[in-house]
C-alpha positions in Angstrom: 95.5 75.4 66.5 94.6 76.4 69.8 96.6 78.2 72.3 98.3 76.0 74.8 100.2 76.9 78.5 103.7 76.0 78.3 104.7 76.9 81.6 102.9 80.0 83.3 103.9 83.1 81.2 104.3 81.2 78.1 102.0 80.1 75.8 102.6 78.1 72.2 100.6 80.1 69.7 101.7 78.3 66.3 99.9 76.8 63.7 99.9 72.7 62.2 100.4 72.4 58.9 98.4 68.8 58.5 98.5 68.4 54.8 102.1 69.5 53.6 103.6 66.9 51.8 106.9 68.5 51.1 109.3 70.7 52.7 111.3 73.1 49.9 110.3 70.9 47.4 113.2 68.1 48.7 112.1 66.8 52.1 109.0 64.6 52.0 106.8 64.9 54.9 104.7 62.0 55.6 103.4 63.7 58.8 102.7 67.3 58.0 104.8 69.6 60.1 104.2 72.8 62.7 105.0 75.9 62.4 105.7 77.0 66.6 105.5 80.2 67.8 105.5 81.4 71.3 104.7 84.1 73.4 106.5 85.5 76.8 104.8 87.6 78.6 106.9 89.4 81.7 106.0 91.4 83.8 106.7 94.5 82.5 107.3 93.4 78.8 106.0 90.9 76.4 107.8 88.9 73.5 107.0 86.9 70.8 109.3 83.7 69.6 109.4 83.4 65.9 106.4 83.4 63.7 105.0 81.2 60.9 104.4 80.5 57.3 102.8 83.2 55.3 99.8 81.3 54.4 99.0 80.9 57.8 98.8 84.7 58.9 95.4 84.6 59.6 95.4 81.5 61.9 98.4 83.0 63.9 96.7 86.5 64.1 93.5 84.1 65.5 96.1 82.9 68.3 97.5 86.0 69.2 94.3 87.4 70.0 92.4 84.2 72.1 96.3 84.6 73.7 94.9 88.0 74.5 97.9 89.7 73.0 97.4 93.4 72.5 100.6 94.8 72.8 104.3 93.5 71.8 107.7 94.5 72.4 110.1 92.3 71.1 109.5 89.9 68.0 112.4 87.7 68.4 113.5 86.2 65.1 115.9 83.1 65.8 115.9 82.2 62.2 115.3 84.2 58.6 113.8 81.0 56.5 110.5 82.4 55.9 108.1 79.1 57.9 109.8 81.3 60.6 109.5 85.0 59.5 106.4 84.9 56.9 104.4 86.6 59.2 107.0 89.2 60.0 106.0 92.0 58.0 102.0 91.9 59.0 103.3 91.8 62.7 104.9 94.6 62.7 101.5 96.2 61.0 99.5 94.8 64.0 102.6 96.3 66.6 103.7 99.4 65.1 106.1 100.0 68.4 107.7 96.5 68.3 111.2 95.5 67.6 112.4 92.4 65.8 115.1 91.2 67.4 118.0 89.3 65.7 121.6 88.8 64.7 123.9 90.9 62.5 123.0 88.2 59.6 120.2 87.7 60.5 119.2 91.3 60.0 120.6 91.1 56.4 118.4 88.4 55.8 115.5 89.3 56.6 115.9 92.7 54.8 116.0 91.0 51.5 113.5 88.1 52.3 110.8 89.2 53.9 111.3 93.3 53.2 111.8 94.5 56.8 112.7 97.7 56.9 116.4 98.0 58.8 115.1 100.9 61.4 112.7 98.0 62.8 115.2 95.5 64.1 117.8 95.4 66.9 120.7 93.2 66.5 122.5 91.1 69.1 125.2 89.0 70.1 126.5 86.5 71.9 125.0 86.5 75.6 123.3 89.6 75.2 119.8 89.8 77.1 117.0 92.0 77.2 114.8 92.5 80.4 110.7 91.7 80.5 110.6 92.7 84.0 110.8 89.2 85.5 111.3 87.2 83.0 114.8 87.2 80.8 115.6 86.4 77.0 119.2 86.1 76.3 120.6 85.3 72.9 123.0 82.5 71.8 124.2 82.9 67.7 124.5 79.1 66.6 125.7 79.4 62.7 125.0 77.1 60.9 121.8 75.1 62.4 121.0 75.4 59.4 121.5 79.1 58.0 124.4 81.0 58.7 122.0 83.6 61.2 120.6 80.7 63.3 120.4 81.7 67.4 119.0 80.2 70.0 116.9 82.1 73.0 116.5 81.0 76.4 114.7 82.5 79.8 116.7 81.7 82.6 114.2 81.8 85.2 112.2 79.3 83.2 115.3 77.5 81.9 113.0 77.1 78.9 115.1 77.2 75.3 114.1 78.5 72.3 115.6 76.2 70.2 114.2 77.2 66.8 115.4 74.1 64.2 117.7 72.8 66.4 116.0 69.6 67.8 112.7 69.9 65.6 110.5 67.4 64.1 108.4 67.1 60.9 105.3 65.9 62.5 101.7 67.2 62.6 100.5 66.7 65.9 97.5 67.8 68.4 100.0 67.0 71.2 102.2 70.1 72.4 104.6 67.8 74.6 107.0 65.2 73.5 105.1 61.9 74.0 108.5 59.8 73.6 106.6 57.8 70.1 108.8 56.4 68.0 107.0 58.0 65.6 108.4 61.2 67.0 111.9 60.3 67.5 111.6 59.0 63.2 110.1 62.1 62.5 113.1 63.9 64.1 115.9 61.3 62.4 114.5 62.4 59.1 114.5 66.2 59.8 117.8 65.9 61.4 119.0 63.6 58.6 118.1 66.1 55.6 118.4 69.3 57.4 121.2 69.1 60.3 123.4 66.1 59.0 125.5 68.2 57.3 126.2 70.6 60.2 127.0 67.6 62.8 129.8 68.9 63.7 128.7 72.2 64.9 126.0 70.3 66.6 128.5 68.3 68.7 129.9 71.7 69.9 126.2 73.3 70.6 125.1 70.4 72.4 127.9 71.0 74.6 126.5 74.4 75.1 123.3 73.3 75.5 124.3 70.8 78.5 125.8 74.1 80.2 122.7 75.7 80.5 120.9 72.6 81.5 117.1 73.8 80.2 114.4 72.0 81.6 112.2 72.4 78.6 113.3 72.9 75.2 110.8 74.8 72.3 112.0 74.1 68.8 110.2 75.7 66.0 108.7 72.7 64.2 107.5 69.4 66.2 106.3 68.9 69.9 108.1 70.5 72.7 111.0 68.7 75.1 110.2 68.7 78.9 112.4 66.0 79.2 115.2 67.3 77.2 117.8 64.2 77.6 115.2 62.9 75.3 116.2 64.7 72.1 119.8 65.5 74.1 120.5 61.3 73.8 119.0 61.3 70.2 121.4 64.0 68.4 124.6 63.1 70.4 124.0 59.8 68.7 123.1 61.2 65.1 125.6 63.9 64.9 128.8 61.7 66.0 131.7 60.3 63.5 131.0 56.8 64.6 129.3 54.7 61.6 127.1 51.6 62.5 127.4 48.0 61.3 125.1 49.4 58.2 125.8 49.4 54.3 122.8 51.5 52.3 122.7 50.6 48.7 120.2 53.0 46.6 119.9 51.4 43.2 118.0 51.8 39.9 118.1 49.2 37.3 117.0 48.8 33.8 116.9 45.4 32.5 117.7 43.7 35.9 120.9 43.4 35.3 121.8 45.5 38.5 118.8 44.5 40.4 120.3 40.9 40.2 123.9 42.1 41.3 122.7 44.0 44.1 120.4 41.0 45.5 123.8 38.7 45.3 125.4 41.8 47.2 122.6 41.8 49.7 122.6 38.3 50.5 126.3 38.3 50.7 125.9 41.1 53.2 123.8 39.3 55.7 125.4 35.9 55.4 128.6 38.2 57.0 126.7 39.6 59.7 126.4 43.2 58.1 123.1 45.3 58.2 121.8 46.3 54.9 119.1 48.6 53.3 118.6 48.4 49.3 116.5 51.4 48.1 115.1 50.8 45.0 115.3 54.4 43.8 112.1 53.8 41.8 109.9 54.3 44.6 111.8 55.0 47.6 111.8 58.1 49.6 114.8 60.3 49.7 113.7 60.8 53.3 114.4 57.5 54.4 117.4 57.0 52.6 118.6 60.4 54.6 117.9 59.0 58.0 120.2 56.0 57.0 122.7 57.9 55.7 123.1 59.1 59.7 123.8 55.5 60.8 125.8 53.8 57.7 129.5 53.6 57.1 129.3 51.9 53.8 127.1 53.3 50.7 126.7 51.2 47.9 125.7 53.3 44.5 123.9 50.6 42.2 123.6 52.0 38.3 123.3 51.5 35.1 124.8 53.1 32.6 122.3 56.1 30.6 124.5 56.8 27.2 127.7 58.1 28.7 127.0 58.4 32.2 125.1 56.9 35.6 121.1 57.0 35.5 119.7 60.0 36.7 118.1 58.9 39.7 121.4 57.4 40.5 123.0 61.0 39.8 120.5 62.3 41.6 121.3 60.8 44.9 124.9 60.7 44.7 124.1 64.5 44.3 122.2 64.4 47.7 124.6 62.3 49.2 127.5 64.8 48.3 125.3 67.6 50.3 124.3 66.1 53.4 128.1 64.6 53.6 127.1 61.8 55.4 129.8 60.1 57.9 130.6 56.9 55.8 134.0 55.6 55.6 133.5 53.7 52.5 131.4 53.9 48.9 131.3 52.1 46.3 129.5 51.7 42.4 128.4 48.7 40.6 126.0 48.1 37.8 126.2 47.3 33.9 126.8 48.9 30.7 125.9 48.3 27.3 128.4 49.9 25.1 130.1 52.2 27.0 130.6 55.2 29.2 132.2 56.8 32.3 129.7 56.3 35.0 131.7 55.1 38.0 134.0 57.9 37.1 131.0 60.4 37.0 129.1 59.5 40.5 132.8 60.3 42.1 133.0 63.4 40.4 129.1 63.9 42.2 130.3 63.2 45.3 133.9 65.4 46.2 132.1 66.1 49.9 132.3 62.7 50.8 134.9 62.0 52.7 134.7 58.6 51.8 136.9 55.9 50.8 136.4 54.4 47.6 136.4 50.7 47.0 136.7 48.9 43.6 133.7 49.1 41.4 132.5 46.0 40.1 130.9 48.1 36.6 130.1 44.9 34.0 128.8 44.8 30.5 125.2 43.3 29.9 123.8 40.3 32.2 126.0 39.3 35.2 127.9 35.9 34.6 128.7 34.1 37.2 132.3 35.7 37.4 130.8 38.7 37.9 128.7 37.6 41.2 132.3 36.4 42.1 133.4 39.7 42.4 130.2 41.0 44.4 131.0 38.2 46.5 134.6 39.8 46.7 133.0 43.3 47.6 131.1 41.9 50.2 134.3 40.1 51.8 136.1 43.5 51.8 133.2 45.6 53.1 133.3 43.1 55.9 136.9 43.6 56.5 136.7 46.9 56.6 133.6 47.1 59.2 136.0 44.6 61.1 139.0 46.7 60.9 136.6 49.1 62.7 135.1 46.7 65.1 132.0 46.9 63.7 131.2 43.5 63.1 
């Protein structure tokens, strides 16, 4: 990755990670990702804005010295997770005199992840600031975006903000700017949908933060940079509220058909009311996209059948992603078949205690579905639509 001008003063000196297909081993990434880092050079002072992957130590180094970067200050660490502070500990090899910069936690973190020694790193709070000469970093602690150590940094001259995760994208790009693609604004649904859902409520009060600065460019850590920053502003004010959409997501795995068949009468049922609906076969389908409708849907529909005494493991494995992202839905619900036995609807609530969901009556049969038993879908689809009515959804 070449070095590229943000504004004058600040250059983006990350790396792109084109052929990573997977993000801790949970997130699929269809479109690689980045790993931004920037530097700020002051006057009197320079700084560096998070770091990158490990693996990618020599590539950064590269950066740092076409950015013509022979002495460093501050080494500002916004966030622990090592695509942020892998290259830590060789920087501070390079730049014997400079500081990491950090919070309280964050400090605590990145002694046991990444080995720095405590003597290296100065610790801030809330508004604190440190001088370049003319430019300015002050430091704003936002817990829980995603880690518990997570700040943001922003130059007020510049009113450019170092966002870090907050606002980022999973996308491998050549462009440094935001180009408004929809292929950008899916890459940052997913990675707010697997990442940030479940911290949407913090989000809501950051964002108002965020408005009171007003930036006029905003850097995250992974994707393309903001200079329009309503952009991404619009996008997770919309994501991170309580308000559901018109949208019930049914992720289903089937064995004999049996449950495929009850979930097409579902989905037909669903339309014929006016109701969006997404059936995942969880056979093939990403976890990723699933995610990025979990943002939007107020109903989920678990479709199962039943393994021995209990739900199908890819069914128990999304109902356990579910329970983590805590989507907003207002209303789940399980059907499927049986052969013998078993306490399957019973388990996949049990999988799910951070949903703060309402649960509807299962429609759990034994064998093939007689045409009683496509009744009662039909009756599950009459009192989804009421309740998407009752919230004036439909």
């Amino acid at each position: 990755m070449v070095v590229r001008e943000i504004i004058p003063g600040i250059d983006s000196v990350g790396v792109i990670d084109w052929h990573r297909m997977a993000f801790d081993n949970l997130m699929d990434l269809p479109d690689g990702t980045t790993y931004n880092a920037y530097v700020v050079r002051g006057s009197e002072k320079t700084a560096l804005i998070d770091t990158v992957e490990a693996e990618f130590d020599e590539e950064y180094v590269t950066n740092l010295i076409r950015a013509k970067i022979d002495s460093v200050d501050y080494i500002v660490a916004n966030h622990a997770e090592q695509d942020h502070s892998g290259s830590l500990p060789l920087l501070l090899e390079l730049f014997p005199m400079a500081k990491v910069v950090t919070t309280e936690k964050g400090k605590e973190l990145l002694c046991s992840l990444v080995l720095i020694e405590e003597g290296r790193i100065l610790t801030v709070e809330e508004n604190d600031s440190l001088s370049l000469g003319d430019k300015t970093l002050v430091f704003y602690p936002m817990p829980w975006v995603h880690w518990p150590e997570t700040m943001v940094t922003w130059v007020p001259e510049d009113r450019i903000l170092f966002s870090c995760d907050l606002f980022g994208s999973h996308l491998a790009t050549s462009d440094v700017f935001s180009d408004g693609s929809c292929r950008l604004h899916e890459a940052a649904k997913r990675y707010f949908a697997v990442i940030m859902q479940p911290f949407r409520g913090k989000i809501r009060t950051y964002l108002d933060a965020v408005d009171d600065l007003s930036p006029a460019i905003i850097a995250p850590s992974h994707g393309p940079v903001y200079c329009d920053p309503a952009e991404i502003l619009t996008l997770y004010r919309d994501w991170s509220s309580e308000e559901g959409k018109n949208l019930v997501v049914i992720p289903f795995v089937s064995m004999h058909n049996s449950t495929t068949w009850m979930v097409e009468r579902l989905v037909d049922a669903l339309i014929d009311r006016g109701i969006q609906v997404r059936p995942y076969d969880l056979g093939n389908a990403s976890p990723g996209m699933i995610a990025m409708d979990l943002i939007d849907a107020t109903t989920i529909v678990i479709g199962t059948p039943t393994v021995h005494f209990g739900p199908h493991p890819k069914a128990a494995h999304i109902a356990f992603l579910t329970n983590i992202l805590k989507p907003k839905a207002r209303y789940a619900a399980v059907i499927g078949s049986y052969g013998w036995g078993g306490k399957t609807v019973q388990a996949l609530g049990e999988m799910m205690p951070k949903l703060s969901a309402e649960m509807l009556s299962p429609v759990y049969i034994k064998g093939k579905p007689q045409e009683e038993d496509l009744v009662a879908i039909i009756n599950l689809a009459d009192e989804i639509y009421k309740r998407h009515q009752d919230n004036h959804l439909v």
